[in-house]
Backbone and ligand atoms as CSV (ligand in chain L), in Angstrom:
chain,resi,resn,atom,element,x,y,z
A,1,UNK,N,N,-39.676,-58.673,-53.358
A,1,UNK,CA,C,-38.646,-59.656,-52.986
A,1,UNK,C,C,-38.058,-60.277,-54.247
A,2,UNK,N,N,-36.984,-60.324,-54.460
A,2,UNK,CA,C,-36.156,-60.793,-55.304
A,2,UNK,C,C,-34.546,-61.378,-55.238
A,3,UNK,N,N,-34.268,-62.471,-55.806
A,3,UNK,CA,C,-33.162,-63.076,-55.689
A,3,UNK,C,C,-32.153,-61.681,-56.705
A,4,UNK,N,N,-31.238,-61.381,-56.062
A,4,UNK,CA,C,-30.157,-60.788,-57.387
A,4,UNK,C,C,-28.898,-61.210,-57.141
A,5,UNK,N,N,-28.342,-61.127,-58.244
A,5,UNK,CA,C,-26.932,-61.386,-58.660
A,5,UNK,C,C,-25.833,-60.996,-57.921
A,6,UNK,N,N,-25.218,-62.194,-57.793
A,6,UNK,CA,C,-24.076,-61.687,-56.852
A,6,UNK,C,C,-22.641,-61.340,-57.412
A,7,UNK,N,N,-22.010,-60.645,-56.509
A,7,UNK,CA,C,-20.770,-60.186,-57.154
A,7,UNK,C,C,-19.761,-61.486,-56.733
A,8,UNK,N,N,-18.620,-61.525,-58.053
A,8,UNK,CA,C,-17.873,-62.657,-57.510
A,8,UNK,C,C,-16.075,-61.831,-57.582
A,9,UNK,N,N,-15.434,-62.614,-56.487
A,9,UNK,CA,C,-13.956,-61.989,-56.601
A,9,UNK,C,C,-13.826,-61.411,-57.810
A,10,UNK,N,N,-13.040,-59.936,-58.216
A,10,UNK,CA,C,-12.405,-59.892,-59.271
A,10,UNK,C,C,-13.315,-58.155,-59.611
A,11,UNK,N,N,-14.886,-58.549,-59.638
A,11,UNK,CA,C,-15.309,-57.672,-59.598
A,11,UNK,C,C,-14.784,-56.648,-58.649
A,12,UNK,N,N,-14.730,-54.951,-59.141
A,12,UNK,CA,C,-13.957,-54.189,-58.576
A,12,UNK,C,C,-14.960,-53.508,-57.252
A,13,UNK,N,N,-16.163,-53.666,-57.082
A,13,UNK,CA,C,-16.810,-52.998,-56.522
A,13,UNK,C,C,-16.603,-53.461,-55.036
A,14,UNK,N,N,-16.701,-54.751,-55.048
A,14,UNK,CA,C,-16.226,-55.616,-53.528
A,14,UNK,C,C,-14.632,-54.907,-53.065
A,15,UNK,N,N,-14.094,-54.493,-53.253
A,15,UNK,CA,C,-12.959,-53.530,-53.377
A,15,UNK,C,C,-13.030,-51.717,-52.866
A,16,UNK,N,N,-14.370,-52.156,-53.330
A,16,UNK,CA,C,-14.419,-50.267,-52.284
A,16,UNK,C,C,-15.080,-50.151,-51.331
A,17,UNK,N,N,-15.117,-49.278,-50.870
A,17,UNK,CA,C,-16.122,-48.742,-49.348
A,17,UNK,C,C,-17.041,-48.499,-49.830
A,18,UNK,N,N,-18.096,-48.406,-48.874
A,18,UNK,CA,C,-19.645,-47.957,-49.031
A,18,UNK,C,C,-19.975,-47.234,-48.214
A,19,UNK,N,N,-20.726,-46.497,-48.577
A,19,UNK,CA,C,-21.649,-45.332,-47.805
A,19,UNK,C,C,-22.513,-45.763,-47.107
A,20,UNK,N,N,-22.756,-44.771,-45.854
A,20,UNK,CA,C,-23.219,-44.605,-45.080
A,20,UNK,C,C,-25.257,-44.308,-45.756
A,21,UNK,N,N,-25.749,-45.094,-44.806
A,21,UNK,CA,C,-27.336,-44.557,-45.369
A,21,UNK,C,C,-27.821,-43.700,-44.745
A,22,UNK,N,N,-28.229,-42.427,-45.400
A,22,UNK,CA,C,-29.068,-41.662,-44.434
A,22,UNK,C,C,-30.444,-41.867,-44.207
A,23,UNK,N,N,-31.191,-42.182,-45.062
A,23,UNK,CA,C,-32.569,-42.537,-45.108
A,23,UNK,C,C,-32.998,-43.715,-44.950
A,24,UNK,N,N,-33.874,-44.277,-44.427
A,24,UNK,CA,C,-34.259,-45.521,-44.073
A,24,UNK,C,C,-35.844,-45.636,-45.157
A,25,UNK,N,N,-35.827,-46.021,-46.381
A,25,UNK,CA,C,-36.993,-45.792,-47.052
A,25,UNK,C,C,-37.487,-47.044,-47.445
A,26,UNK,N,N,-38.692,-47.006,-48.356
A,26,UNK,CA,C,-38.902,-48.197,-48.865
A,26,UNK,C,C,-37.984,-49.467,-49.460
A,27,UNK,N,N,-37.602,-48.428,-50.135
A,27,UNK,CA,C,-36.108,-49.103,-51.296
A,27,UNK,C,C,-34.855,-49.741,-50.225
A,28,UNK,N,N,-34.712,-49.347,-49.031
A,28,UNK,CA,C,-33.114,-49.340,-48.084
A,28,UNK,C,C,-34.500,-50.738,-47.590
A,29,UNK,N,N,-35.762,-50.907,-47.371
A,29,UNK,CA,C,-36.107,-51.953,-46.713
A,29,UNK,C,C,-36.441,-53.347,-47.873
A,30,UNK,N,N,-36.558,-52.927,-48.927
A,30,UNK,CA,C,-37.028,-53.804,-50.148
A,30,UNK,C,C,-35.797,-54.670,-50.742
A,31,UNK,N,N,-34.182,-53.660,-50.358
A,31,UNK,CA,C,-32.558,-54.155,-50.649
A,31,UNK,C,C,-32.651,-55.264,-49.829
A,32,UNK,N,N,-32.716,-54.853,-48.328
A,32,UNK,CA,C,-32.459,-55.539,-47.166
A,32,UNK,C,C,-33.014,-57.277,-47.742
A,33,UNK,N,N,-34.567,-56.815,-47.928
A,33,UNK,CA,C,-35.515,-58.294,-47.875
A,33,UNK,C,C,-35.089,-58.765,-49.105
A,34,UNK,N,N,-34.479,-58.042,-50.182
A,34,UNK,CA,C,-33.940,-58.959,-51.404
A,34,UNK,C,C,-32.381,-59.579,-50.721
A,35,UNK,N,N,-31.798,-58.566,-49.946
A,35,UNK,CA,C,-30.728,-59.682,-49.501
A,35,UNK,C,C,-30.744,-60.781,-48.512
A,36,UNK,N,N,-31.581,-60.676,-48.114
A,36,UNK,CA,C,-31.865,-61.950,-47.328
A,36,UNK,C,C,-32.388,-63.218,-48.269
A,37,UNK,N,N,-33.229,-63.121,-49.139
A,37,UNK,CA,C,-33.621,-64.008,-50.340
A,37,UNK,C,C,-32.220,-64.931,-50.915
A,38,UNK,N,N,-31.550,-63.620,-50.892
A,38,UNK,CA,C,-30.062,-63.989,-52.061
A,38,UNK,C,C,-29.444,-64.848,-51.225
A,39,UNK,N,N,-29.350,-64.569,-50.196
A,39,UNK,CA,C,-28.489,-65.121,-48.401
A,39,UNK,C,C,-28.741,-66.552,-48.852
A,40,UNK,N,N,-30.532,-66.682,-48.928
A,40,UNK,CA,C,-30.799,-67.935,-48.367
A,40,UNK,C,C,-30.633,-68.783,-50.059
A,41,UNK,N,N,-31.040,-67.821,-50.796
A,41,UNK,CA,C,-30.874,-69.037,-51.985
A,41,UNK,C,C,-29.742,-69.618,-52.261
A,42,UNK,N,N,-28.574,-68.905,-51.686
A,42,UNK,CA,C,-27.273,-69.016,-51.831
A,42,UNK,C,C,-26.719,-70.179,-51.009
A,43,UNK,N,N,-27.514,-70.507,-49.926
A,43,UNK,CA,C,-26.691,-71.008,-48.658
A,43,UNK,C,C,-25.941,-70.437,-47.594
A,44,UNK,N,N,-25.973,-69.210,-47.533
A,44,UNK,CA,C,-25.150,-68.338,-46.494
A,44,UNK,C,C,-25.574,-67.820,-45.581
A,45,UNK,N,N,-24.697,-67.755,-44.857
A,45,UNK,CA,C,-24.636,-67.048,-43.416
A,45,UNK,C,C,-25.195,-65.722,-43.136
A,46,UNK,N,N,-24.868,-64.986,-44.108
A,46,UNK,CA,C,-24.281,-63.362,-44.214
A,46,UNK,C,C,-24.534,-63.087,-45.312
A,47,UNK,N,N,-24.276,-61.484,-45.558
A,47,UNK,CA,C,-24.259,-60.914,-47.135
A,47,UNK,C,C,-24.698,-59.689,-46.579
A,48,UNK,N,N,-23.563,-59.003,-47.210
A,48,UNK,CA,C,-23.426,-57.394,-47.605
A,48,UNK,C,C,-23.770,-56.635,-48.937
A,49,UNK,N,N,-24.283,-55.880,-48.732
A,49,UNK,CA,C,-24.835,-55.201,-50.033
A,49,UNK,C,C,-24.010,-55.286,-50.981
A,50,UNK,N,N,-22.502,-54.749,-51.193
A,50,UNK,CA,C,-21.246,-54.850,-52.443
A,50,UNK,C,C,-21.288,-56.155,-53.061
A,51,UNK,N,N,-21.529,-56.845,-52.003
A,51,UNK,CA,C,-21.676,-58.667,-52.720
A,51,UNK,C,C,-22.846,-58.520,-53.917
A,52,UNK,N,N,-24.127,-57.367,-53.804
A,52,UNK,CA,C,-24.655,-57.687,-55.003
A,52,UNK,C,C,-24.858,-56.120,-55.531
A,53,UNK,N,N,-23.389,-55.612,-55.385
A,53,UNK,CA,C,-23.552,-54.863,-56.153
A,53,UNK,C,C,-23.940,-52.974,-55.790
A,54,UNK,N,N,-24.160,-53.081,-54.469
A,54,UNK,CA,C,-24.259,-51.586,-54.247
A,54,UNK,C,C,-23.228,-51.835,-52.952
A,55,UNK,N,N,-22.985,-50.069,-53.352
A,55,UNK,CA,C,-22.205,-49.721,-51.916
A,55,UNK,C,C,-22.804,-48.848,-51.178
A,56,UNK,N,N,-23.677,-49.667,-50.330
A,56,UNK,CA,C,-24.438,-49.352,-49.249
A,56,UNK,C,C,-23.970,-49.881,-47.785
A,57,UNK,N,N,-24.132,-49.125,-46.628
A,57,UNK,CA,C,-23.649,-49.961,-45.459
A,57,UNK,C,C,-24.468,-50.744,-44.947
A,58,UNK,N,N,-25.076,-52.154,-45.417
A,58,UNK,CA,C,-25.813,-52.898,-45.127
A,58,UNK,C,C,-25.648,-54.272,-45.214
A,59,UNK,N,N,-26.096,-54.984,-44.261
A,59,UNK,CA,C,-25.519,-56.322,-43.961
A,59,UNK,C,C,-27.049,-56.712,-43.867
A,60,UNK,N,N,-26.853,-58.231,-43.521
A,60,UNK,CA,C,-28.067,-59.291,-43.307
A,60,UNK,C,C,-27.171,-60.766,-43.072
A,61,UNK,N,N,-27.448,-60.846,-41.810
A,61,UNK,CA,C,-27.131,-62.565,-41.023
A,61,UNK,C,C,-27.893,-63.035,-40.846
A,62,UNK,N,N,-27.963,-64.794,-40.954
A,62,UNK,CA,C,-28.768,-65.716,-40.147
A,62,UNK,C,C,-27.303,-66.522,-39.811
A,63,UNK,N,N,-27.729,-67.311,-38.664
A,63,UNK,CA,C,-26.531,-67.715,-38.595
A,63,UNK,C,C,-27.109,-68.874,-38.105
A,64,UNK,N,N,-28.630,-69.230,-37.757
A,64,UNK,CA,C,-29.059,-70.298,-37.644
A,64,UNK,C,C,-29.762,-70.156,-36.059
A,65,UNK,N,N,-29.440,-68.954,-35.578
A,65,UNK,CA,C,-29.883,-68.734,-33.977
A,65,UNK,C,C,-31.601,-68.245,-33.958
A,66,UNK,N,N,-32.587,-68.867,-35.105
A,66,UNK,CA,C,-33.609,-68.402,-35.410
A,66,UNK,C,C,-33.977,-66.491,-35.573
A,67,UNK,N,N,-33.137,-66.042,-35.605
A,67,UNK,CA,C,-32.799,-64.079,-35.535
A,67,UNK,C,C,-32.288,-64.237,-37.224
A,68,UNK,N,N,-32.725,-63.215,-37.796
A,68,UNK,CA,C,-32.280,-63.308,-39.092
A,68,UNK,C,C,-31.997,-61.036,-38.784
A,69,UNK,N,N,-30.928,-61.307,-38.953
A,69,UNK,CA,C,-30.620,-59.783,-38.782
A,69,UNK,C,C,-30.039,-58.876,-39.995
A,70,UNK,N,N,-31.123,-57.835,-39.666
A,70,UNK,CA,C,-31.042,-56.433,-41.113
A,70,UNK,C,C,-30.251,-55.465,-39.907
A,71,UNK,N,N,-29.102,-55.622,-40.835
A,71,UNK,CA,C,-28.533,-54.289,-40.427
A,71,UNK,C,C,-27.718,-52.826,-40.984
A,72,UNK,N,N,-28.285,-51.607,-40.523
A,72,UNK,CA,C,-28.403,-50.579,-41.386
A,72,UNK,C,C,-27.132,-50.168,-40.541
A,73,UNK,N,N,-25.978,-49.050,-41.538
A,73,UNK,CA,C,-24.676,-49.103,-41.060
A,73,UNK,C,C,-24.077,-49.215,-39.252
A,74,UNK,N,N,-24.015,-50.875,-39.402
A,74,UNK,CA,C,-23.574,-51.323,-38.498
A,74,UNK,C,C,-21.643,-50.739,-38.069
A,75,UNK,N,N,-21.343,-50.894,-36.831
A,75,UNK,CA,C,-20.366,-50.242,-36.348
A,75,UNK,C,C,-19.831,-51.733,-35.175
A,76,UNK,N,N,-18.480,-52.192,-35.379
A,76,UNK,CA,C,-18.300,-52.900,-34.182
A,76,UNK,C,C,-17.415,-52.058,-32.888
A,77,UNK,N,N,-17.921,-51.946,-31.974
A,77,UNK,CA,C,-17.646,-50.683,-30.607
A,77,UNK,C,C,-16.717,-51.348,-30.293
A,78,UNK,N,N,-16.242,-52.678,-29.842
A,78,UNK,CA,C,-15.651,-53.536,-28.911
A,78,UNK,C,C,-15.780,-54.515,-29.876
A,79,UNK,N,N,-14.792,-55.446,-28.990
A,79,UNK,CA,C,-14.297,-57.036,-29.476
A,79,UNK,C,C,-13.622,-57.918,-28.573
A,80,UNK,N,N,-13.578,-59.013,-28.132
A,80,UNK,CA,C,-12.539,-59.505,-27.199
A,80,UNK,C,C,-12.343,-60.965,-27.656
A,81,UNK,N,N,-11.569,-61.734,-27.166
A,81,UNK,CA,C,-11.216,-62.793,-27.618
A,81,UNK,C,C,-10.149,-63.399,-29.240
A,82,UNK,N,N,-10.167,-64.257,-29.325
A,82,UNK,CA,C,-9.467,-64.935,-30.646
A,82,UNK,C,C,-9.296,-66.536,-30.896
A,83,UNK,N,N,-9.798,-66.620,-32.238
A,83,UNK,CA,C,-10.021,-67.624,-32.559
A,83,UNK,C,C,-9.298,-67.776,-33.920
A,84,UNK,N,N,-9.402,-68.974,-34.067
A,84,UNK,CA,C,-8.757,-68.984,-35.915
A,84,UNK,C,C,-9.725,-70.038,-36.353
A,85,UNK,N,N,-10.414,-70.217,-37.357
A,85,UNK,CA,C,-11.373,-71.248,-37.523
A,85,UNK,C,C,-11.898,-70.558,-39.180
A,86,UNK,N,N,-12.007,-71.625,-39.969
A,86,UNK,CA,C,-12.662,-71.932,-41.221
A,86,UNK,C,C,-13.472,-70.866,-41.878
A,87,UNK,N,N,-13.701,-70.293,-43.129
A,87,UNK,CA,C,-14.162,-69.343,-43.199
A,87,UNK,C,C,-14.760,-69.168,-45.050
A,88,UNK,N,N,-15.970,-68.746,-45.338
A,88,UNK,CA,C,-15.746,-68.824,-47.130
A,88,UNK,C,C,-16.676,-67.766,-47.463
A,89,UNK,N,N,-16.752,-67.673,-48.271
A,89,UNK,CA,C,-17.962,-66.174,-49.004
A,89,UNK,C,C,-18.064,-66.414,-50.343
A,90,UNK,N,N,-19.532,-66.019,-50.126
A,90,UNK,CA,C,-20.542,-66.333,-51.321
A,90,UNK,C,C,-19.963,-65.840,-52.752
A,91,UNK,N,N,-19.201,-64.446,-52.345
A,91,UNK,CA,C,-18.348,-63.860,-53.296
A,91,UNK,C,C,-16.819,-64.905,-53.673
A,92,UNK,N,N,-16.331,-65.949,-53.017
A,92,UNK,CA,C,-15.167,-66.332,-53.800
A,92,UNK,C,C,-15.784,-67.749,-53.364
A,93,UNK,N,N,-16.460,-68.533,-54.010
A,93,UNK,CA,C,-16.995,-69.466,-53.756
A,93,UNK,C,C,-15.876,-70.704,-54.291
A,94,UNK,N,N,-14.921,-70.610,-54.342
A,94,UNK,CA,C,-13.932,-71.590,-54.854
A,94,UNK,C,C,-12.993,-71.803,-53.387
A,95,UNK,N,N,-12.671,-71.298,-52.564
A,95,UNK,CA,C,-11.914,-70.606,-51.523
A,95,UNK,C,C,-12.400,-71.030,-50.138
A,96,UNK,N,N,-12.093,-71.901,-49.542
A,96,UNK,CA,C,-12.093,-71.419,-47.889
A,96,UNK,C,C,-10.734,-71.717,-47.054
A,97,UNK,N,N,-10.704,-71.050,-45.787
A,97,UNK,CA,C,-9.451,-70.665,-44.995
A,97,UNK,C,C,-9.899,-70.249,-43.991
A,98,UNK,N,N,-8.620,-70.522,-42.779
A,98,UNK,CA,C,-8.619,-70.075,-42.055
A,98,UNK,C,C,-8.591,-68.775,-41.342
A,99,UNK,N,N,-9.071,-67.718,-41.183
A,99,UNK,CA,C,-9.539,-66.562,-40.337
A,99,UNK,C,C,-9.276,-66.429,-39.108
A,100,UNK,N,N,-8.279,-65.474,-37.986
A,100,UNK,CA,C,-8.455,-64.900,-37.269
A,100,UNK,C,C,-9.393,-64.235,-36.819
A,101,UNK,N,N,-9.659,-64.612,-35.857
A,101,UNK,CA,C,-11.126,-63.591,-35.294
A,101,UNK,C,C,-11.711,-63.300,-33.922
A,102,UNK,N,N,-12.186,-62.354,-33.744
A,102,UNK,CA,C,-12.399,-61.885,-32.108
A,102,UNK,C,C,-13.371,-63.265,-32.327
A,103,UNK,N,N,-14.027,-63.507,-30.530
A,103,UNK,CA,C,-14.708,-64.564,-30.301
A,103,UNK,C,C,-16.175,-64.146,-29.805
A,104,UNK,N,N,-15.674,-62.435,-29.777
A,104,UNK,CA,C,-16.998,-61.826,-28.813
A,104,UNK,C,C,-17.387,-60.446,-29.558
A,105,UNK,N,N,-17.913,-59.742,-30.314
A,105,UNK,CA,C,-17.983,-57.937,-30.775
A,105,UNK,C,C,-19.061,-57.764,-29.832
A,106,UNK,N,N,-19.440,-56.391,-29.750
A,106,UNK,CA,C,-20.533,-55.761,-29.648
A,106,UNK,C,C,-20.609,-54.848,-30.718
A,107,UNK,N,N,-21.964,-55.050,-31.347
A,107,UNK,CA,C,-22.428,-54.251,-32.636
A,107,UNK,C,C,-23.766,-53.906,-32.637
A,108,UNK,N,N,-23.084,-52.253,-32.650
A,108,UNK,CA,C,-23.898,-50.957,-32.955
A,108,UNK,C,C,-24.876,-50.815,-34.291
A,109,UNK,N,N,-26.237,-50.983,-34.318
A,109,UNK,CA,C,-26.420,-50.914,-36.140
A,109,UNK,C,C,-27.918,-49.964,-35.841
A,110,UNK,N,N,-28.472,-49.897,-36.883
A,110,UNK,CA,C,-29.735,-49.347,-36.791
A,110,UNK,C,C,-30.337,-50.549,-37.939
A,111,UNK,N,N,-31.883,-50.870,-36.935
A,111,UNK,CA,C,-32.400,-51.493,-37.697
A,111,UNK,C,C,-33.749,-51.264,-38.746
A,112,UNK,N,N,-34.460,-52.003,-39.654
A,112,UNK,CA,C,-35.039,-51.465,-40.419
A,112,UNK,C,C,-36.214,-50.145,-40.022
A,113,UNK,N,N,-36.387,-50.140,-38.693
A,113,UNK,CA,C,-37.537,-49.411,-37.933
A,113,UNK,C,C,-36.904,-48.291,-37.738
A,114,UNK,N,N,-35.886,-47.782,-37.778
A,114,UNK,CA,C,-34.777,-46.837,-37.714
A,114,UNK,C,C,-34.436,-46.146,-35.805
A,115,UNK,N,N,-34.503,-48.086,-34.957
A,115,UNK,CA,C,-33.666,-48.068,-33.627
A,115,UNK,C,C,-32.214,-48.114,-34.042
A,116,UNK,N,N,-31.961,-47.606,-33.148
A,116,UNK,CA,C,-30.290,-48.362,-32.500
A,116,UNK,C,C,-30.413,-49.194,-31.549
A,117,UNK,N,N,-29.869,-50.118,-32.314
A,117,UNK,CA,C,-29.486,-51.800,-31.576
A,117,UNK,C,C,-28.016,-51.529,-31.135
A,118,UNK,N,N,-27.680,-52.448,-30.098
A,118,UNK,CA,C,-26.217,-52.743,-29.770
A,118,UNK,C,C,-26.529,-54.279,-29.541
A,119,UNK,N,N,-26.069,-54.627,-30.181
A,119,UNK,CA,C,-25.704,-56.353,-30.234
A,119,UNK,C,C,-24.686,-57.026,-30.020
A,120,UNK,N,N,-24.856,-57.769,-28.520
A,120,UNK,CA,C,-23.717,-57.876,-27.356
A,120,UNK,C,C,-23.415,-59.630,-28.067
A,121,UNK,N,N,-22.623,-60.046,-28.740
A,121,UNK,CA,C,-22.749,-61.661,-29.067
A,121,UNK,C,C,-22.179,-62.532,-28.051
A,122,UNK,N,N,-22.827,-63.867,-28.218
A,122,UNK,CA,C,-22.369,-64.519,-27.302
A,122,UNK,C,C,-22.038,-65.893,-28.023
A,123,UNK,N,N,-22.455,-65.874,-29.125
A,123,UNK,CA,C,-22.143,-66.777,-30.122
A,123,UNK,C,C,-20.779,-66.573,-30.885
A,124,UNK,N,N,-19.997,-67.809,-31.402
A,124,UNK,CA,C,-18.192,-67.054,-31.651
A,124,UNK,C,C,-18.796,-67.068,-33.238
A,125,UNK,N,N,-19.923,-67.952,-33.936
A,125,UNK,CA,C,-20.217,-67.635,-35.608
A,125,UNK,C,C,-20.623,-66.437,-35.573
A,126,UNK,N,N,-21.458,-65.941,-34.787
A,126,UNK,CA,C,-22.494,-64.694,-35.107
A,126,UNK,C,C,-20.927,-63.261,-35.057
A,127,UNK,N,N,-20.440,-63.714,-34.262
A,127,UNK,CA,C,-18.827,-62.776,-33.851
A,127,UNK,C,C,-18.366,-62.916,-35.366
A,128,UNK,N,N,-17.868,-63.933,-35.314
A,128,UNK,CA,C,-17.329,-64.028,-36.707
A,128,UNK,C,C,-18.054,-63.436,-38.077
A,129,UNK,N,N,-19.319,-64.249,-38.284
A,129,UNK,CA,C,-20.038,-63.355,-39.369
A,129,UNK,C,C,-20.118,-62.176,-39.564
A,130,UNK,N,N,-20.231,-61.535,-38.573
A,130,UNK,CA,C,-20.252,-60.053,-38.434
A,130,UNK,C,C,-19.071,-59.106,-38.438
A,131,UNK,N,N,-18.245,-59.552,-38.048
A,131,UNK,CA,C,-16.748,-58.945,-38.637
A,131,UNK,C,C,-16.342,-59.183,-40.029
A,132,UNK,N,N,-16.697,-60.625,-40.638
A,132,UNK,CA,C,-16.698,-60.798,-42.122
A,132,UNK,C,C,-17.623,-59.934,-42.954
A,133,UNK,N,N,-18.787,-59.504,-42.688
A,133,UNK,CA,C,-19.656,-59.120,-43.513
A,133,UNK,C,C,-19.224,-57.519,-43.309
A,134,UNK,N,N,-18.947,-56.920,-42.293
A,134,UNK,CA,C,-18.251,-55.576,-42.355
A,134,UNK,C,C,-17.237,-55.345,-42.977
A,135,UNK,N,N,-16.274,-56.704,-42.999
A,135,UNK,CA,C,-14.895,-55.923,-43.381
A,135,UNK,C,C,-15.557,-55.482,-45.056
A,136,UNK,N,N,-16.511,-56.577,-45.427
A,136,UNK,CA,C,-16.945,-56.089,-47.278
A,136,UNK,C,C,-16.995,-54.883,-47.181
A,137,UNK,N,N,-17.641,-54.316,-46.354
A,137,UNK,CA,C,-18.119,-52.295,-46.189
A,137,UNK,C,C,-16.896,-51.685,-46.405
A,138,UNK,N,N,-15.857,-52.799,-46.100
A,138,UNK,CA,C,-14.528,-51.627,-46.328
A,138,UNK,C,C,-13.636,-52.161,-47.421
A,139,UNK,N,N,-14.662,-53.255,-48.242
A,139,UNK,CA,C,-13.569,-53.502,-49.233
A,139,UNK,C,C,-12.961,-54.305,-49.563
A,140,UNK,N,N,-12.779,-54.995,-47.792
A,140,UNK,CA,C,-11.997,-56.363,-47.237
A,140,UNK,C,C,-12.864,-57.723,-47.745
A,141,UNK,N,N,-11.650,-58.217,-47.983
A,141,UNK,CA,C,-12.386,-59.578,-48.131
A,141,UNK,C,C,-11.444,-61.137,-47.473
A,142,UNK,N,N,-11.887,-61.860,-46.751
A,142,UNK,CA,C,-11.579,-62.637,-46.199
A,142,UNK,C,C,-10.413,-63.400,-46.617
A,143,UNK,N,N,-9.934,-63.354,-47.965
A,143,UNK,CA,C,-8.918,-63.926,-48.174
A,143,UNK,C,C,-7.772,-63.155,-48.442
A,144,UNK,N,N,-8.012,-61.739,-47.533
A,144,UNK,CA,C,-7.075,-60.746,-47.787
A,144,UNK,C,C,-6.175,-60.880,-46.230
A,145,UNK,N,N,-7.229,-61.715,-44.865
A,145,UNK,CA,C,-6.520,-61.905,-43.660
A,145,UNK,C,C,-6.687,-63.676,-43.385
A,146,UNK,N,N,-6.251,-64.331,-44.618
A,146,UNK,CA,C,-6.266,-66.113,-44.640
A,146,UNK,C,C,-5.309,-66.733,-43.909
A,147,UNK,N,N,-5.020,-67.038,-43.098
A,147,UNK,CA,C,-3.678,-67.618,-42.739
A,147,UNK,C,C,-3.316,-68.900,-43.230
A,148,UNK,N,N,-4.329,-69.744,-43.775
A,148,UNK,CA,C,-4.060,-71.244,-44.535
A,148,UNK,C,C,-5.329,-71.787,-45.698
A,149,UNK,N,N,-4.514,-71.384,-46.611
A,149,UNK,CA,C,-6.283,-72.250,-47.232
A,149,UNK,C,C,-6.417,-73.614,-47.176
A,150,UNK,N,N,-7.361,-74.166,-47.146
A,150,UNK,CA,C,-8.103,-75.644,-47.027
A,150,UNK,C,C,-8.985,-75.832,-48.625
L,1,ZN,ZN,ZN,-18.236,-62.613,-47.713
């Protein structure tokens, strides 16, 4: 377990896509539990692997619903609803804004045991977090769909 370094705007890597994992090994479970460390030393919600530095398809939420979730390339199937509400990342820590956002996903992931989960939310943060921490997988970053900064 280890805290690591996070990537901040500017860095080019938050900028690309990440791969898909095929293997579920020691190392894909040792990333996970170091990003959750980083999550929490940080104060955050969320955190995607590019945030520190690999492009891996891997996420990790708490969102405070006592569930602290590892997820191995997660997929959102569905979405419904919309909201616009407040939004910031660990990566542009100078920055928050307003965000468009479904209110509801269902998300497909495999978790560290190597199931498939489908994770039906019913929470509009956990919705939200989870569309934020994916779009990183593709590159996206939250102040690329801002409609007002605060
Ligand atoms: Zn972020």
């Amino acid at each position: 377990m280890a805290i690591r370094k996070l990537r901040l705007e500017g860095d080019e890597i938050l900028r690309k896509k990440s791969r898909e994992v095929t293997v579920i090994d020691d190392k894909i479970k040792m990333i996970l539990n170091d990003m959750v460390d980083t999550m929490y030393k940080n104060d955050g919600v969320g955190l995607a692997a590019p945030q520190i530095g690999l492009l891996k398809r891997l996420v990790v939420i708490d969102v405070g619903d006592e569930h602290v979730y590892k997820m191995i390339n997660p997929k959102i199937t569905a979405s419904s609803g919309k909201e616009l509400d407040q939004e910031g990342c660990l990566s542009v820590p100078e920055i928050k804004g307003d965000v468009l956002r479904p209110t509801n996903v269902t998300c497909v992931y495999t978790n560290e045991n190597g199931e498939e989960i489908t994770l039906q939310t019913e929470d509009h943060l956990l919705a939200r977090c989870i569309c934020h921490e994916l779009d990183h997988l593709e590159g996206t970053l939250f102040i690329d769909k801002m409609k007002k900064q605060i």
